[in-house]
N, C-alpha and C positions, 0 to 999 in steps of 0.2 A: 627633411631631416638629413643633416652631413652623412654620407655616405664612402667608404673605400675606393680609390678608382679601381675598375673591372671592367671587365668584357661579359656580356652578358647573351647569346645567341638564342632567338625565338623562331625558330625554323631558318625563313629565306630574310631576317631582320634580326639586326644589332644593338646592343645597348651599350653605350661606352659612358661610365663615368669618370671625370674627370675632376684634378683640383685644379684653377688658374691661381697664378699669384701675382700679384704687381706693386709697385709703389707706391702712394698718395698722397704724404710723402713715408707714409711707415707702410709693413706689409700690410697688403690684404689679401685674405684668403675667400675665393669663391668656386661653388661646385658647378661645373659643367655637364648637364647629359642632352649626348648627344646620340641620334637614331637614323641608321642609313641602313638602307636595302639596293634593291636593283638599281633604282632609280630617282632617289630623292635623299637628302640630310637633312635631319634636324634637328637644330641645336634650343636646347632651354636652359636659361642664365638667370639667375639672382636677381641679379643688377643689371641696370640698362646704363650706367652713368658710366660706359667705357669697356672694354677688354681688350684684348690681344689678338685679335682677328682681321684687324685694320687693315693691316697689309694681305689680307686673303679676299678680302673683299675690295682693292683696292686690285687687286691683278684682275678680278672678277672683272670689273667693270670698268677697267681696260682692255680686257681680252690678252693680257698678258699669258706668256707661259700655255700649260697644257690645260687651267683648270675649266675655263668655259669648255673645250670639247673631249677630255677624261671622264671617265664614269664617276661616281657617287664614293667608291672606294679610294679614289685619289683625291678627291674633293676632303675625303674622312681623314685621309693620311695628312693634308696641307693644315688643316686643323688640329690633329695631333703634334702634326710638329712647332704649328704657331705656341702651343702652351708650353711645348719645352721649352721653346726658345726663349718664350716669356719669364723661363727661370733663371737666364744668366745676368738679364739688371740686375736681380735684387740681389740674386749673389756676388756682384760688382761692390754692391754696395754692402753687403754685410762685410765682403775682405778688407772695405775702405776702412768701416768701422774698427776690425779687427786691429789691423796697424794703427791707427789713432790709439786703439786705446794701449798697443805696445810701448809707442811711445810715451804715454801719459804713466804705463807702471813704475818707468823711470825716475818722475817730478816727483814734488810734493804737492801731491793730489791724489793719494793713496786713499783716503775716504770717499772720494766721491767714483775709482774705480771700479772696484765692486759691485758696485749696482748694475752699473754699464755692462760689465763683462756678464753679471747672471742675465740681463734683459737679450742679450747679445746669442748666449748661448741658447735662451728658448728661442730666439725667433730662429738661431737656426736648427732648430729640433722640429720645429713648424714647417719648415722651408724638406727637411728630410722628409718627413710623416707624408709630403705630398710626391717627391719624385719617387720615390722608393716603390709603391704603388703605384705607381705610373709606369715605371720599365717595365713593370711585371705586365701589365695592361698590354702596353705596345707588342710585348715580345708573343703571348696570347694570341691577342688578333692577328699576327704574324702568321700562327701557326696552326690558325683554323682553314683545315680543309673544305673551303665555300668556295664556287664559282663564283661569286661575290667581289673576290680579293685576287686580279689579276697579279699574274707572276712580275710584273712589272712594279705593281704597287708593295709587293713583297719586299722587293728590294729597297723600295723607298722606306720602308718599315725597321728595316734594320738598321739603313742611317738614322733614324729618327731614336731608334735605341739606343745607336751609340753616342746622338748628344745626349740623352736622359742618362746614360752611362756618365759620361762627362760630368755633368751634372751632379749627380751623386757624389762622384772621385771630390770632386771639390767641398761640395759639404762636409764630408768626410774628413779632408784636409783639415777646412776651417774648425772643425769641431774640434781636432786631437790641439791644433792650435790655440782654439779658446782656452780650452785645457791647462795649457802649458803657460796660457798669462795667466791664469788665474794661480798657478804654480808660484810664476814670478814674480806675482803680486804679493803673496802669501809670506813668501820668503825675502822681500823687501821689507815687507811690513815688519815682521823678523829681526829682522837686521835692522832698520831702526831702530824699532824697542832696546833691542840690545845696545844699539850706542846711547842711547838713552840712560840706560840701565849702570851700564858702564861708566857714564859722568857722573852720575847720582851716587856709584859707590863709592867712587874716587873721592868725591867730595864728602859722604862723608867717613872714610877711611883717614882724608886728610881734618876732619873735624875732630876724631878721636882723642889725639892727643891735645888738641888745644883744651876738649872740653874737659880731660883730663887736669890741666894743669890749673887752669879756671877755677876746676872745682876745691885743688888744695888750700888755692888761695881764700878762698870762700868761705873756708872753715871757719865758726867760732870760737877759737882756743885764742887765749889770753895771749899767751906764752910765744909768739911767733917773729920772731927776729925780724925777718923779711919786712911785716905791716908796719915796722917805722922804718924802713931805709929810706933815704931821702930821693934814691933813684930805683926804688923797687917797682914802683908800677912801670918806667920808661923798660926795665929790665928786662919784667913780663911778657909787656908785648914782644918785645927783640927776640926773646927767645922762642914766643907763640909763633914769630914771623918766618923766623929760623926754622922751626921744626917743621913748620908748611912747604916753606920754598925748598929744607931740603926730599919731602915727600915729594912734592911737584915735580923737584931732579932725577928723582927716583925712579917713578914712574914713567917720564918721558922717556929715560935712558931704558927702561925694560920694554916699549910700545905699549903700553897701555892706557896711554894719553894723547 
């Protein structure tokens, strides 16, 4: 069952849960607990089909760096900070996202927006729900007083918080940012309609009077001089055309067209 990430302490042994996340190519979200004492780690994973540890087991078993001969606490700490680290592709790629769809609130592809930006905004509410809990974790295990957690790896603990810090700042960013396109989207849309709106009345403001004059004509009374001129319908129109073009003049000269 998903659980919070947390630090959990059983006398002289730890229980650290954690959330990974990675790309595949959309997020996935999986839980990590991992258990280290004096002398041993051990990590239990969902999934075997990949994680973020590659490069911890890859210094491993070249003897790189300090982790073959560091204790168990620094081993826990290279591990903790693999999964932060593992959170800045995906928020690479949710910013990529983000600016794409900046640009796109611009075009006309105002319908197919929206979705993007709500699919956008959960994944990074998903992307939060997991560092957020996670600094708090780090900052924890930091601050437990266990022989356990050399003063050395203490300090490695604090960097590890400041990228989870990092981390956060950016979601954060990106969110107040989602935000603001979905704003600009909002208000584009807006503003469409409105010009939209604005042709439709013009047209028919300038329909008015012609259907106005139409309709005199239209009448059936006997008695109407006009129905036998020899140039009355040519007259009609001229003046139907008249009264649009000069509405058309009208309007252009005040900006409303």
């Amino acid at each position: 069952m998903p659980q919070r990430p947390k630090v959990e302490a059983y006398g002289e042994h730890y229980l650290l849960i954690l959330r990974m996340l990675r790309l595949a190519p959309e997020i996935e979200e999986e839980q990590v607990s991992l258990f280290f004492g004096a002398s041993y780690v051990i990590t239990v994973q969902e999934r075997a089909d990949g994680d973020v540890f590659e490069g911890v087991r890859e210094r491993i078993r070249k003897s790189r760096g300090r982790l073959r001969v560091a204790g168990a606490d620094h081993l826990t700490y290279a591990l903790l900070d693999a999964v932060v680290d593992g959170y800045f592709p995906v928020l690479e790629s949710l910013g990529e996202r983000l600016e794409q769809l900046e640009d796109e609130c611009v075009l006309e592809r105002g319908a197919l927006v929206l979705p993007k930006i709500q699919v956008l905004r959960r994944d990074l509410l998903t992307v939060r729900r997991a560092i957020w809990p996670m600094r708090e974790a780090v900052v924890a295990l930091g601050r437990e007083e266990s022989a356990l957690i050399t003063p050395e790896t203490r300090l490695f603990l604090r960097d590890c918080y400041d990228h989870a810090l990092e981390a956060l700042e950016i979601v954060e960013t990106d969110r107040e940012t989602a935000s603001s396109v979905m704003e600009i989207h909002l208000a584009t849309q807006n503003q469409r309609l409105n010009e939209v709106m604005k042709v439709l009345t013009v047209i028919a403001t300038i329909f008015i009077p012609l259907t106005f004059i139409a309709s005199i004509y239209g009448m059936n009374f006997e008695h109407m001089p006009e129905l036998r001129w020899r140039h009355g319908y040519a007259a009609t129109l001229g003046l139907m055309g008249a009264v649009a073009a000069g509405l058309i003049y009208y309007f252009k000269r005040r900006g409303w067209w």
